[in-house]
N, C-alpha and C positions, 0 to 999 in steps of 0.2 A: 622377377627373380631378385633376391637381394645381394648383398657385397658378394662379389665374387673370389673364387678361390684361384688359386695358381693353377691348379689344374681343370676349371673350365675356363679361364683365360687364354691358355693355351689350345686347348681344342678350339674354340674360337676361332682363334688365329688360324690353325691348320685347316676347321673348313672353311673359310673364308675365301683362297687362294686368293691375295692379293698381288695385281700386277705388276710386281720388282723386278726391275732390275739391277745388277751388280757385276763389276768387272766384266763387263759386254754380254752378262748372260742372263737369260730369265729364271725367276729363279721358282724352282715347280714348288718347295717345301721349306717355307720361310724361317719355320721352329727350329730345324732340324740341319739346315743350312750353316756352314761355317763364320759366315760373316753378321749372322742377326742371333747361332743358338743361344750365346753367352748373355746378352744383352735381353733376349724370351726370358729365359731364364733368371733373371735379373727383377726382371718387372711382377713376372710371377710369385719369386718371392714376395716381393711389396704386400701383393692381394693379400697373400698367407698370413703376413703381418699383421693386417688387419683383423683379421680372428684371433690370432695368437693375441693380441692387445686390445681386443672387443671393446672395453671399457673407457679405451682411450682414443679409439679410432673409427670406430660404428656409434650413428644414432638410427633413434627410431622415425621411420617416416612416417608421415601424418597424412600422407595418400594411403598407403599399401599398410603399415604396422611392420614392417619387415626392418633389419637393420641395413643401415645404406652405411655409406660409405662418407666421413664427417666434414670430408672437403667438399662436399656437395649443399654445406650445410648453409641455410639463407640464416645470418645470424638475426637474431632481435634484441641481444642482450650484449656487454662488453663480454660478459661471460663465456660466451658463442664464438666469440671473438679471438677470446684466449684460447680455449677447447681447440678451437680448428688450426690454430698456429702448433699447439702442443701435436697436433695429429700431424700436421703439417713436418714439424722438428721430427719425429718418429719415422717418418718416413728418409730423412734426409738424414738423418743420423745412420742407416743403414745404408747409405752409400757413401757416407762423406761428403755430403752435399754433390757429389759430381755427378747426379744426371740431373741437369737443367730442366728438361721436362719430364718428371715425374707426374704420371697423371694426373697428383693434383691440380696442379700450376693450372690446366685449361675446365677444370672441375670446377675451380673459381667464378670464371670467367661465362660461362655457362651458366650460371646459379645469376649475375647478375645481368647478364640480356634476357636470360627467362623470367624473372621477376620485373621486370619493367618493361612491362608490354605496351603500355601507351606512348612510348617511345618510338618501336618499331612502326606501329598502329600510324605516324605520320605517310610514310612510305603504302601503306596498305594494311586496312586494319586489321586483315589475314593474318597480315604477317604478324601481330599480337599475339594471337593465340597460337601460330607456329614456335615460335620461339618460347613459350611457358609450354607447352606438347612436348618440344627436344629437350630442355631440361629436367622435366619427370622423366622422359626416356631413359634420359642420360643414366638421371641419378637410380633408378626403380632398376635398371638393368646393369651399372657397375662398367657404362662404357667405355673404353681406352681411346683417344684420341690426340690426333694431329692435329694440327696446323697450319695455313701460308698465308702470309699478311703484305710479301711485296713481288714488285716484277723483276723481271729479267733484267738482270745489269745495263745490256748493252749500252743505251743512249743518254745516260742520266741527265746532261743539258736539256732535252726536251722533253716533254709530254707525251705520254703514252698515243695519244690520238696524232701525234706529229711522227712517230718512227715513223721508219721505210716500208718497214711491213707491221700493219695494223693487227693481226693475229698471231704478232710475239709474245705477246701481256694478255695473258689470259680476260675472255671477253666476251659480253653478250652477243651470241648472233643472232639469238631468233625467240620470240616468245610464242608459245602454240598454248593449247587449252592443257597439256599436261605438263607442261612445265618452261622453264628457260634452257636454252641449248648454248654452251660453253665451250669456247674452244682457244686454246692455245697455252701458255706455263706459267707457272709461277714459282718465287722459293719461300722461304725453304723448308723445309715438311721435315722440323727431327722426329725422327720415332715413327716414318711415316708408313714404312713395310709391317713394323711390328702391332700395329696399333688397329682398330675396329673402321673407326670413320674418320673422315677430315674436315674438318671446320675452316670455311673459309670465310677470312672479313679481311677488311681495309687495314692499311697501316697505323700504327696508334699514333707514327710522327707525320709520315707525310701525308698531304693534304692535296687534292682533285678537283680541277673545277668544273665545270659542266662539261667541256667541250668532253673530259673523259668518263660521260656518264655512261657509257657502253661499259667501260671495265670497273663502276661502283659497285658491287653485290656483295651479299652475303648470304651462305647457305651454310648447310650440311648434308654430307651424302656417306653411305658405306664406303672404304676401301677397294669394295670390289666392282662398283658399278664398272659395269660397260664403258670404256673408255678413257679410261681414268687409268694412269701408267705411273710410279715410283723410279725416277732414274739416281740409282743412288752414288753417292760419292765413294771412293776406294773404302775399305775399311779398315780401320787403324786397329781392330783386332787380328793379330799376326797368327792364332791359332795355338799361345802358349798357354801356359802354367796360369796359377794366378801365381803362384811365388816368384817367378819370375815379371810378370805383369798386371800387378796385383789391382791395377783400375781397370787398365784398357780391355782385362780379359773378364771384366766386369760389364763393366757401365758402357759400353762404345754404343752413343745412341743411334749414330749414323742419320745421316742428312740429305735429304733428298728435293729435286727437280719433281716438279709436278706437274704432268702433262697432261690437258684436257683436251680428246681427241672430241670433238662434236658432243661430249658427256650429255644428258638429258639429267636435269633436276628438276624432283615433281615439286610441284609451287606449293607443297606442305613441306618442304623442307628448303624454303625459300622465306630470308629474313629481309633480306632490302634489294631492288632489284632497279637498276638504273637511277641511282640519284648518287651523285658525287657529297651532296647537300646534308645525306642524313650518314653516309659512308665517313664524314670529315667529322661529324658530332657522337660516331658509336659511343668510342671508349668511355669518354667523356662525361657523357651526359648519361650514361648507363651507369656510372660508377665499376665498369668493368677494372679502368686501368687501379682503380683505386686495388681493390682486391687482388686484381694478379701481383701487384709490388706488394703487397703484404703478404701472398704464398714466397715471394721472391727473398725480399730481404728476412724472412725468415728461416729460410735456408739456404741464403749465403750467410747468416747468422751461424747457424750449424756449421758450414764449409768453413768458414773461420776458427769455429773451435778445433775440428778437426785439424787442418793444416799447422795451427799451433801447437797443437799435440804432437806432431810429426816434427815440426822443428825444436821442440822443445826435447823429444826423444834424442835428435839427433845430436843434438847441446852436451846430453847428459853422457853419452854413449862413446864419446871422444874425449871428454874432456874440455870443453872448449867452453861449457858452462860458469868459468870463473874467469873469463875476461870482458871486461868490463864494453866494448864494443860489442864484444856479441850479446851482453846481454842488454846494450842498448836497441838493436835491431829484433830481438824478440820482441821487445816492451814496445814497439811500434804495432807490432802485429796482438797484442794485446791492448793497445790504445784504440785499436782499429774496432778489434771486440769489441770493445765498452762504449763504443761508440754506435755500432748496431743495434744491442741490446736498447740503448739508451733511445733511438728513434724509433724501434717496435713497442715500447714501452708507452712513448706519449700517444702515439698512433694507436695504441688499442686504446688508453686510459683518458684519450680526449675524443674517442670517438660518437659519433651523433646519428640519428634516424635521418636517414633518406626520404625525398619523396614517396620510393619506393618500397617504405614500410623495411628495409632490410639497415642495421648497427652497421656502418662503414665506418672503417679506422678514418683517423684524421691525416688526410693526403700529405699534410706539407712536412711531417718528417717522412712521408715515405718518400716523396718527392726528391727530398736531400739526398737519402740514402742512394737509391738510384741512380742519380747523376752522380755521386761521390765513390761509392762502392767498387764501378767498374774499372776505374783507375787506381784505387788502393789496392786490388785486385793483384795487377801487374806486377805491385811495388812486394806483394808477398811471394808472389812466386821468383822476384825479384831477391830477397833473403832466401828463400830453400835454397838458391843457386849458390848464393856469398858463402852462404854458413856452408853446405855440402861440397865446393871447391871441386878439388878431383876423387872425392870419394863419388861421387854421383858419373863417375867415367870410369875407374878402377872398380866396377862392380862384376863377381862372377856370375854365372847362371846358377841355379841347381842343381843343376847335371855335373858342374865343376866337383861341386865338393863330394858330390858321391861316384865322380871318378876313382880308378881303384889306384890310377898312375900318381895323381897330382892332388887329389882331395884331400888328403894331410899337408898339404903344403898352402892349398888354398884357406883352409880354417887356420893354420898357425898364422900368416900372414893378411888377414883381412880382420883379425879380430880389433877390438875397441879395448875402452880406458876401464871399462865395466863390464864386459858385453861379450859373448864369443865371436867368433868370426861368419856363423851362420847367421845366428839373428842379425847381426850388423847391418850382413849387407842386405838381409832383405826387406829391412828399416829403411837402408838408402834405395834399393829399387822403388819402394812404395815414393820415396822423397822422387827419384826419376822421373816416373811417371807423371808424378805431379807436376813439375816445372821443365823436362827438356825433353821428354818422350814425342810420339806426333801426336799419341792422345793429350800430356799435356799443353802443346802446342793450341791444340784446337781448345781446349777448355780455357786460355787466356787469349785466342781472340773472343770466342760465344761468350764469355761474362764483358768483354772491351765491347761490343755492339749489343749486348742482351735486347735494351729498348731501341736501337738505335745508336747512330750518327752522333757519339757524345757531345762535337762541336755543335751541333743541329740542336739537342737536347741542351745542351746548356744555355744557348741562344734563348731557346723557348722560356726556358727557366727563367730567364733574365727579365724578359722581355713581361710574363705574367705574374713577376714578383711586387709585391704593393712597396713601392720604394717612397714613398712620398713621407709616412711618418719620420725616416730615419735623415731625408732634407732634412724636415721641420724641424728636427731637433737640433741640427746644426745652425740653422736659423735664429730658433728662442734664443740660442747660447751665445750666439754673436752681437744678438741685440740687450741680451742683459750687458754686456765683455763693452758695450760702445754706450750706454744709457748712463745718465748723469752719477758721477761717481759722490761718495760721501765722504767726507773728510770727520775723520777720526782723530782725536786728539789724543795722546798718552798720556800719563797721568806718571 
């Protein structure tokens, strides 16, 4: 089947029955449901995108002839490179950057553990050809998929194999002739009700040593297998308007506990199975992490421009656009742009062939981006608050102003400097959303932890940065600054 459309996305999903739960209930009709329809609906668009934009967002596969979907796409060219980011931006542009996992994001990710199969092949050289199998799949059938990459909070000082109870961290208990049998959670699965199947791997930060080689694996399974439970977090879609909740009634990806009751996974859909050893080298050595940071910072590239655009509305709309502080704190959130753009640009234009025969951007501006991003982040949603004051708390609903009582009094008194009183505020609603709502609440912690533990990540950063040229150079200079000096004479 090729890219798929919104409407068999959705039926998908509806036969699927995936096992959710939500505010203590199961949920029989996941589509149709008040806390996932919006966010269905949402993703389905995307599909629809992709035809509506064929040209920009479908290639042709070279298994099947059919058009797939271009985040699927194993680049060989810078070319490919730039293609799948523009597909990428296209996709993220229609949300504002704010759903963090847009299918593409694990499309990526997928494309380069299937293409580097002699990788997997250490672990078992099944598992090679499993992992190039689930990526045709993937890509030939337009999959949607989830995610979980770490454990259950509880005990962070120790090791998984040292809890109290050894079946809190999801875990191998048993290998039989059809597969490995899995039992106990992990987090955190955004998208995990609405989506096809789940991909589970290791952490891309933290690292396992033997003793926890029970809980190293990596698979893929349907959504629906047997056993296999979605505990989802409350959901920050309240069931309004979009005019009054113009992201959350959107984008609300919702986030989910993953519970593997005894699950059985057939060992073709088994990529590493008990080795801490090849679990700790995935990312890495696959060049997955490379390509996920490049679906990433290029749309928080987009979320950038966007949020500018809203601040920059909001500038214009009050008046507030001719003093000279405000518009030093916009030019930050445009310094911040130009600075995105600026490491997406050498990352595709300095990129190189892999072992794996696939164009990978050059890691080390994405590398920056990543550890940088997630805390310039803060500091924008940081301005929407400064600049929006208590216009972001003085906001009516919809319903206000087409009250028959007080709806002339609401539009006289909420208007702007240019602007009526309707657009205004639901200019400032969108700005709410963005920075003090619970959906944007949770949209600036998930960009503050995207990869991880920013002190964890910066650590690492530190620690595999080649620091020695930038000694030396202090070195040469000190030794010219002390080496026998020459005496010059005036004339």
């Amino acid at each position: 089947m090729p890219a798929r459309t919104g409407e068999q996305y959705i039926q998908g999903i509806t036969k699927a029955k995936n096992n959710v739960w939500i505010h203590g209930e199961k949920v029989e009709d996941v589509p149709s449901h008040p806390a996932f329809r919006n966010i269905v609906r949402s993703i389905a668009n995307l599909y629809d995108l992709q035809h509506e934009k064929a040209d920009k967002m479908l290639y042709t596969s070279e298994q099947t002839g059919d058009k797939v979907g271009l985040s699927f796409i194993a680049p060989k060219t810078v070319d490919d490179l730039i293609r799948r980011r523009q597909m990428i931006s296209e996709w993220a542009g229609y949300t504002g950057g704010m759903m963090g996992r847009s299918p593409d994001y694990l499309n990526t990710s997928i494309m380069a553990f299937g293409t580097s199969g002699s990788f997997f092949a250490q672990n078992d050289p099944m598992f090679a050809e499993n992992a190039k199998k689930y990526y045709d799949y993937c890509r030939e059938n337009d999959i949607s998929l989830t995610h979980t990459l770490i454990h259950p909070q509880t005990n962070r000082s120790k090791k998984q194999s040292e809890q109290k109870d050894p079946y809190l961290s999801a875990r191998i208990v048993e290998k039989n002739k059809d597969g490995i049998v899995v039992k106990g959670a992990r987090l955190l699965a955004t998208l995990g009700g609405v989506t096809d199947e789940i991909v589970v791997f290791p952490s891309t930060l933290n690292k396992a040593s033997s003793e926890d080689d029970p809980y190293a694996m990596a698979f893929a399974i349907p959504n629906n297998t047997e056993g296999l439970k979605f505990l989802c977090r409350e959901s920050f879609d309240q069931g309004r308007g979009q005019w009054d909740h113009p992201l959350s009634s959107r984008f609300e990806e919702s986030d989910a506990i993953v519970v593997f009751d005894n699950v059985l996974v057939p060992w073709e859909r088994v990529f590493v199975s008990g080795s801490s050893d090849i679990c700790n080298r995935t990312y890495v050595e696959t060049n997955a992490i490379v390509h996920m940071a490049h679906q990433v910072i290029a749309k928080n590239t987009v979320k950038t421009e966007f949020v500018l655009g809203v601040i920059l509305n909001m500038m214009e709309s009050i008046g507030i656009d001719v003093f000279p502080h405000v518009k030093e704190k916009a030019s930050e959130v445009m310094l911040i742009l130009e600075t995105m753009r600026s490491h997406l640009y050498r990352a595709e234009h300095n990129a190189s062939i892999d072992k794996y025969g696939n164009m990978t951007p050059d890691f080390a501006p994405l590398n920056a981006a990543r550890n940088w991003y997630p805390k310039m982040y803060q500091r924008i949603v940081e301005i929407v608050k400064i600049l929006g004051a208590s216009g972001l708390m003085g906001i009516p609903t919809e319903a206000d102003f087409n009250a028959e009582d007080i709806g002339e009094l609401v539009h006289r008194y909420t208007q702007g400097a240019n602007i009526d009183g309707y657009e205004r505020t639901q200019l400032f609603r969108l700005a709410w959303d963005i920075s003090i709502s619970t959906f944007g609440g949770r949209q600036a912690l998930y960009e503050y932890y995207f990869f991880g533990d920013p002190a964890r990540m910066s650590n690492i950063y530190y620690d595999k940065f080649n620091k020695e040229p930038y000694k030396a150079m202090v070195k040469d200079f000190l030794q010219r600054v002390n080496s026998k000096s020459h005496n010059y004479t005036s004339v």
